[in-house]
N, CA, C and O atoms as a CHARMM CRD file, in Angstrom:
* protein
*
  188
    1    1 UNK  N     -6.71400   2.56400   0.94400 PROA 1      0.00000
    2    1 UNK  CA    -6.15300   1.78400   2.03100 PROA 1      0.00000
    3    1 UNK  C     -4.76800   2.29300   2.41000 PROA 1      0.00000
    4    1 UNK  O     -4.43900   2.54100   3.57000 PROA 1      0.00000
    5    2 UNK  N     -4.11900   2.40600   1.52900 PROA 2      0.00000
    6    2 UNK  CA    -2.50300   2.89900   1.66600 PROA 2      0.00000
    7    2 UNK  C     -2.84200   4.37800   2.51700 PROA 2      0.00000
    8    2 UNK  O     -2.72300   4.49800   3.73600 PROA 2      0.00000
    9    3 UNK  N     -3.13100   5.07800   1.90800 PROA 3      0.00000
   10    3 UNK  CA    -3.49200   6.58000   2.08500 PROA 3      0.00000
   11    3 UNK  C     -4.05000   6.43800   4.21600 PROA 3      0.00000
   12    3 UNK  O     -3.86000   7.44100   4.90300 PROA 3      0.00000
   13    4 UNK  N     -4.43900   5.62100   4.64100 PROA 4      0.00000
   14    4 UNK  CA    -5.22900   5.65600   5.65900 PROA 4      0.00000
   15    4 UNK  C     -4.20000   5.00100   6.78800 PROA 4      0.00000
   16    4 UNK  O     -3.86400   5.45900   7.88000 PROA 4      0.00000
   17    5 UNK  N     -3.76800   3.59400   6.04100 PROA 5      0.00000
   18    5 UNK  CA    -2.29200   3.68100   6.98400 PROA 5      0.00000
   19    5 UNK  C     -1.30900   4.13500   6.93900 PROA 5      0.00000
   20    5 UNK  O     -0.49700   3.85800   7.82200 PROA 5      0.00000
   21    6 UNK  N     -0.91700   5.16200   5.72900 PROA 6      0.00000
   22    6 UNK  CA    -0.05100   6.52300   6.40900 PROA 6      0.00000
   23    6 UNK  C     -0.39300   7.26700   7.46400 PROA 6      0.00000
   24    6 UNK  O      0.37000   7.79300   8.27400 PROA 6      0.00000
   25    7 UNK  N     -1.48600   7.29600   7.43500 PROA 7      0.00000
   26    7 UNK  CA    -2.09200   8.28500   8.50100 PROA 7      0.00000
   27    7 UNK  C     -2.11500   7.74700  10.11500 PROA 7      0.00000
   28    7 UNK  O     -2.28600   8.27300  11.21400 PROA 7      0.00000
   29    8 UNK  N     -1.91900   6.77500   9.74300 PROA 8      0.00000
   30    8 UNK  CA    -1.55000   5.70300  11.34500 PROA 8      0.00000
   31    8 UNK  C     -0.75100   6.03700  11.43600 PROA 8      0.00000
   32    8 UNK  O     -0.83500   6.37100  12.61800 PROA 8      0.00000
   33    9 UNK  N      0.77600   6.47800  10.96900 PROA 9      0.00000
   34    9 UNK  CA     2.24500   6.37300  11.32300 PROA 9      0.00000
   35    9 UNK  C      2.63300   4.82800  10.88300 PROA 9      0.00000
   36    9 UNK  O      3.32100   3.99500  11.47300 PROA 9      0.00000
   37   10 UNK  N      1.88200   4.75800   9.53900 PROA 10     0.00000
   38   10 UNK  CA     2.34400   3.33200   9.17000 PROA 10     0.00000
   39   10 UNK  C      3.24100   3.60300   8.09800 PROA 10     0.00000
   40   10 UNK  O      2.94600   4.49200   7.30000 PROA 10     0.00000
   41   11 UNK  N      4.91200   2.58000   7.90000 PROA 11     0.00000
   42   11 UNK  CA     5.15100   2.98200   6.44100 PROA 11     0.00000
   43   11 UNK  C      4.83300   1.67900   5.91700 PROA 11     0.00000
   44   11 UNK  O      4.69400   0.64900   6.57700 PROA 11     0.00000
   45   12 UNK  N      4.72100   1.82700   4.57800 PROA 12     0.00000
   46   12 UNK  CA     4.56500   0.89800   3.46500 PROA 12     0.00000
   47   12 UNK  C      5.32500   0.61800   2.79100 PROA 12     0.00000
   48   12 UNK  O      5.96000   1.56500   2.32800 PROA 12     0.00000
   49   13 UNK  N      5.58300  -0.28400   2.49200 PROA 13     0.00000
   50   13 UNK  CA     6.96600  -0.59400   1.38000 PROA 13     0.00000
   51   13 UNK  C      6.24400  -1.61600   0.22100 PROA 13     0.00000
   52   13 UNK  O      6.21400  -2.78900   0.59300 PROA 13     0.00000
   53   14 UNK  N      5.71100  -1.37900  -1.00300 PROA 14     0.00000
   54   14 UNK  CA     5.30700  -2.34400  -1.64200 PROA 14     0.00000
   55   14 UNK  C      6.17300  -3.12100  -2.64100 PROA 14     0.00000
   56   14 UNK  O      6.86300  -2.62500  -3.53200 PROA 14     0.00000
   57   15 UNK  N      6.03300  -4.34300  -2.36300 PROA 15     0.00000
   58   15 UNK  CA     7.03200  -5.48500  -2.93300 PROA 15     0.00000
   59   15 UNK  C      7.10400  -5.72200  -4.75100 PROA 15     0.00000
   60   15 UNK  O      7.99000  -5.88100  -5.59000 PROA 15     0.00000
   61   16 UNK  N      5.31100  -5.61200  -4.72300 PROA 16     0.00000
   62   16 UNK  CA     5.60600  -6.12200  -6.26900 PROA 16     0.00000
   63   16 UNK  C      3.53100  -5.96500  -6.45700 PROA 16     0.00000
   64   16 UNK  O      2.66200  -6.45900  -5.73700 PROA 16     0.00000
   65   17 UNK  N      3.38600  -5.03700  -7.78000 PROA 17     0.00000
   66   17 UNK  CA     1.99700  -5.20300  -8.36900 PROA 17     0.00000
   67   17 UNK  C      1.81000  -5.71500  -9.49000 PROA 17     0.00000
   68   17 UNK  O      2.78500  -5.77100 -10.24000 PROA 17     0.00000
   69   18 UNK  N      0.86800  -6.09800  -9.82500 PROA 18     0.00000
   70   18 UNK  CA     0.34300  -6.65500 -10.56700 PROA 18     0.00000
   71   18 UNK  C     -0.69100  -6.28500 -11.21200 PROA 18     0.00000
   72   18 UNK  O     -1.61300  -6.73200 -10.53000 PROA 18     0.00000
   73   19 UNK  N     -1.23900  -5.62800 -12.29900 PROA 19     0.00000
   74   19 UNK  CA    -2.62000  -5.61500 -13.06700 PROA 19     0.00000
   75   19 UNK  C     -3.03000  -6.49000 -13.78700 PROA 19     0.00000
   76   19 UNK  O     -2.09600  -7.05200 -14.36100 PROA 19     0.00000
   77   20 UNK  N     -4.12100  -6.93200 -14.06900 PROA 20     0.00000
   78   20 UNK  CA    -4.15100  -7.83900 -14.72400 PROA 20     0.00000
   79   20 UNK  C     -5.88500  -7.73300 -15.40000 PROA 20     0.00000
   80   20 UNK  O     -6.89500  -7.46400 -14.75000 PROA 20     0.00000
   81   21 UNK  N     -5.81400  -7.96100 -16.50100 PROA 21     0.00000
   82   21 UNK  CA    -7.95500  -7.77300 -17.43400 PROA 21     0.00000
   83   21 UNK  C     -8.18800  -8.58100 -17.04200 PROA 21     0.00000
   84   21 UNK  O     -7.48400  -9.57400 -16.85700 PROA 21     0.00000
   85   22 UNK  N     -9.71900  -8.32300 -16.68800 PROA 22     0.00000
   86   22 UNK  CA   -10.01400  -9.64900 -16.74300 PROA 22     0.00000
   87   22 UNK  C    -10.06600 -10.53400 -18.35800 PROA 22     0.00000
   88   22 UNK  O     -9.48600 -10.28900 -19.41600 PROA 22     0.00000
   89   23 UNK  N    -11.13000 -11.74800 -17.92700 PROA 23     0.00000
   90   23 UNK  CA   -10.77200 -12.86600 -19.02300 PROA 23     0.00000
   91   23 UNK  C    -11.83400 -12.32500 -20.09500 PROA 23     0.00000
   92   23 UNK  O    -11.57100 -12.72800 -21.22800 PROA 23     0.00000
   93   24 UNK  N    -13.06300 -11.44300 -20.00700 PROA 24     0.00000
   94   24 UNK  CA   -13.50200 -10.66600 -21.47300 PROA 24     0.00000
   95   24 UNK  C    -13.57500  -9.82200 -21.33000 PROA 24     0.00000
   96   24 UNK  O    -14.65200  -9.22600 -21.30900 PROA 24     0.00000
   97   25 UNK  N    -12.25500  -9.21400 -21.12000 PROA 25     0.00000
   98   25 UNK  CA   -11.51100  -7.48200 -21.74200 PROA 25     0.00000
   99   25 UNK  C    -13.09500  -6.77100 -21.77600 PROA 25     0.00000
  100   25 UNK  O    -13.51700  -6.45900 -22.89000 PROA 25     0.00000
  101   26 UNK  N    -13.87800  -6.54000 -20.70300 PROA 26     0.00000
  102   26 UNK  CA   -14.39200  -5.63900 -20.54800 PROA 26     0.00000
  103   26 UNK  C    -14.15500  -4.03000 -20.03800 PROA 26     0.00000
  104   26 UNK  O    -15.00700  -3.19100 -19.74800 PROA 26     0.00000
  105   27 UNK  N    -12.93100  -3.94300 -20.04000 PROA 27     0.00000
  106   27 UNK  CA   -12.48700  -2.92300 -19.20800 PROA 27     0.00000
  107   27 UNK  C    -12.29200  -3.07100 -17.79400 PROA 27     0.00000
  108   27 UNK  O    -11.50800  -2.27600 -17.27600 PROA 27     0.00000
  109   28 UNK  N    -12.67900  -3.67300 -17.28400 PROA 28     0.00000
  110   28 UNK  CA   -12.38100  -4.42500 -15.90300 PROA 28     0.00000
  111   28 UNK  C    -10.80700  -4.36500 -15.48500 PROA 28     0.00000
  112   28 UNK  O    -10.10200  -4.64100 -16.45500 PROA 28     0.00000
  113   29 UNK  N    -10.00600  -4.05500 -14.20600 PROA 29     0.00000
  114   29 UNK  CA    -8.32900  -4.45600 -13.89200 PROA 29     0.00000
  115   29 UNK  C     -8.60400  -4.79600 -12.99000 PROA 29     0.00000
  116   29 UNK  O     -9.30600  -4.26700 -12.12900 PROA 29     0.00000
  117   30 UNK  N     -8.10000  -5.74800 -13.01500 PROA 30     0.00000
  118   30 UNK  CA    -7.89600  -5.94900 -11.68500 PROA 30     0.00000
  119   30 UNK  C     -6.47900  -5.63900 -10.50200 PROA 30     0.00000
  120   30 UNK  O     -5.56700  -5.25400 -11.23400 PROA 30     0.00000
  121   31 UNK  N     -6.03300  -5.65300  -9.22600 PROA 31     0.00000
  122   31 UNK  CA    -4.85500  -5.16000  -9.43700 PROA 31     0.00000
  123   31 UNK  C     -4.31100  -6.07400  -7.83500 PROA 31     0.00000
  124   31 UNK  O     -4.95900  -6.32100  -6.81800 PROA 31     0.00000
  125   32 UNK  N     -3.20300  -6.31600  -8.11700 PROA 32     0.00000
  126   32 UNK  CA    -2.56300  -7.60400  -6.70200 PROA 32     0.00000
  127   32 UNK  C     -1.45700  -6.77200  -6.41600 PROA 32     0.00000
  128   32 UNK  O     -0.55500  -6.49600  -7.20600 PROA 32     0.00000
  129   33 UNK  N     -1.56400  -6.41000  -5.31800 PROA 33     0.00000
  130   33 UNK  CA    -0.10100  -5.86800  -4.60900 PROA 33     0.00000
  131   33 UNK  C      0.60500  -6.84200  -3.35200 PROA 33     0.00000
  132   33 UNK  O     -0.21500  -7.29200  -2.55200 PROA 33     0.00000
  133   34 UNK  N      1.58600  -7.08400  -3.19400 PROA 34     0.00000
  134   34 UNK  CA     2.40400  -7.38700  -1.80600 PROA 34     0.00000
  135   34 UNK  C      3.11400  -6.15700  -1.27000 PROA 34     0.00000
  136   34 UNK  O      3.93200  -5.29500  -1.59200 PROA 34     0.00000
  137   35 UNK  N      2.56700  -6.44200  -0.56500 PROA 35     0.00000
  138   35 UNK  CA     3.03200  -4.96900   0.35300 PROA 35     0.00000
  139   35 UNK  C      3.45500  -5.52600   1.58300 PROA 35     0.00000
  140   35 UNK  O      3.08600  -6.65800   1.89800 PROA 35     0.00000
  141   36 UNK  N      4.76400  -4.32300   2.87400 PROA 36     0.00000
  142   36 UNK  CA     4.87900  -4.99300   4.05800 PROA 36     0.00000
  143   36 UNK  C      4.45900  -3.53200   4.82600 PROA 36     0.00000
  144   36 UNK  O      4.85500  -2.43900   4.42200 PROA 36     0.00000
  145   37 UNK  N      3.69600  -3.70000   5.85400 PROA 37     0.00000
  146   37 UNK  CA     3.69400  -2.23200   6.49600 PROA 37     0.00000
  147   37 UNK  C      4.44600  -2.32000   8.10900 PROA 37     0.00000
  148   37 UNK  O      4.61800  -3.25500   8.89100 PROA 37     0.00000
  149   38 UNK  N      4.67500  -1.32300   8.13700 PROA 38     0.00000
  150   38 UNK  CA     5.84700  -0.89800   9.17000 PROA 38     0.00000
  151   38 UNK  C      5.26700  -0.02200  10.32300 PROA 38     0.00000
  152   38 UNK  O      4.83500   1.06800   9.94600 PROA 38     0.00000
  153   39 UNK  N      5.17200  -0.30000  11.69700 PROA 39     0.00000
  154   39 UNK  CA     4.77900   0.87800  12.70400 PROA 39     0.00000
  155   39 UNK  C      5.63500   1.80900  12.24600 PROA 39     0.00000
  156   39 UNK  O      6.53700   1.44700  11.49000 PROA 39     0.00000
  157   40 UNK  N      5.54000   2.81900  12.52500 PROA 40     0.00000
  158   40 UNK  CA     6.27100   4.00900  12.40500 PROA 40     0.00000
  159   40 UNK  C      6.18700   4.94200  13.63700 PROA 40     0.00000
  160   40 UNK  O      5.15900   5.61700  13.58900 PROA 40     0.00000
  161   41 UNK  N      6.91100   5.17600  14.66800 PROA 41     0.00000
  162   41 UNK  CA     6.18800   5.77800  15.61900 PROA 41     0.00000
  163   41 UNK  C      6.72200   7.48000  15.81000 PROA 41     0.00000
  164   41 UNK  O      7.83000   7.88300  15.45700 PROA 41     0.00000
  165   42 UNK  N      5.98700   8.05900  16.24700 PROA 42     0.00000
  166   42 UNK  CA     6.10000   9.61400  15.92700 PROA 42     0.00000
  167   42 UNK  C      7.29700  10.07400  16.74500 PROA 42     0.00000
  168   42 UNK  O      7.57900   9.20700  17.57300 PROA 42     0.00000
  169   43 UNK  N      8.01000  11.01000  16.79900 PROA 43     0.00000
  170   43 UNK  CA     9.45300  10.93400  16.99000 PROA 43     0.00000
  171   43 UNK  C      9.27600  12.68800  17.74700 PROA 43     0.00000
  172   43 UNK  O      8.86500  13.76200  17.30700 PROA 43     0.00000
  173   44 UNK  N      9.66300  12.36500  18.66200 PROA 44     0.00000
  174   44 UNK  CA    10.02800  13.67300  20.10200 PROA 44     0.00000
  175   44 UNK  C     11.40300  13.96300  19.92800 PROA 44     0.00000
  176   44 UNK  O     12.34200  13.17400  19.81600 PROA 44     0.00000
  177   45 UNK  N     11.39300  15.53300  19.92000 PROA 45     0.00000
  178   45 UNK  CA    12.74800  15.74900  20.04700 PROA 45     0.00000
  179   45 UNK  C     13.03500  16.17800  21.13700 PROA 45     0.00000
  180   45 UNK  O     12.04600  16.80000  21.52500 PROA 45     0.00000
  181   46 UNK  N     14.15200  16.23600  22.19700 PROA 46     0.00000
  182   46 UNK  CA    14.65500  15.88500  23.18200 PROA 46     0.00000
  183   46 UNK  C     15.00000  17.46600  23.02000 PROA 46     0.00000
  184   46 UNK  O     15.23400  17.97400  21.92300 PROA 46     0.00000
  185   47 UNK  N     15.00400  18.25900  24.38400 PROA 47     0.00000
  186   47 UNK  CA    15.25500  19.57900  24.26400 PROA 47     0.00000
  187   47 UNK  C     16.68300  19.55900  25.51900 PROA 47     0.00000
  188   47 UNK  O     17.28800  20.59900  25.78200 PROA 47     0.00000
């Protein structure tokens, strides 16, 4: 997901993650991010 809105000209700034097992430690993670994403718009240089 991240990887795809870079590719928009999006930036990302992520706030805070989280992993977490599940409840019978099967190997399972689970994983919670807050993230804020940002237009980013492509930038012309002026000749």
């Amino acid at each position: 997901l991240f990887n795809s809105l870079q590719k928009m000209d999006r930036l990302i700034r992520i706030e805070h993650i989280q992993l977490l097992n599940d409840k019978g430690f099967d190997g399972t993670v689970r994983m919670q991010a807050k993230a804020n994403v940002y237009y980013r718009p492509i930038r012309t240089e002026s000749i």
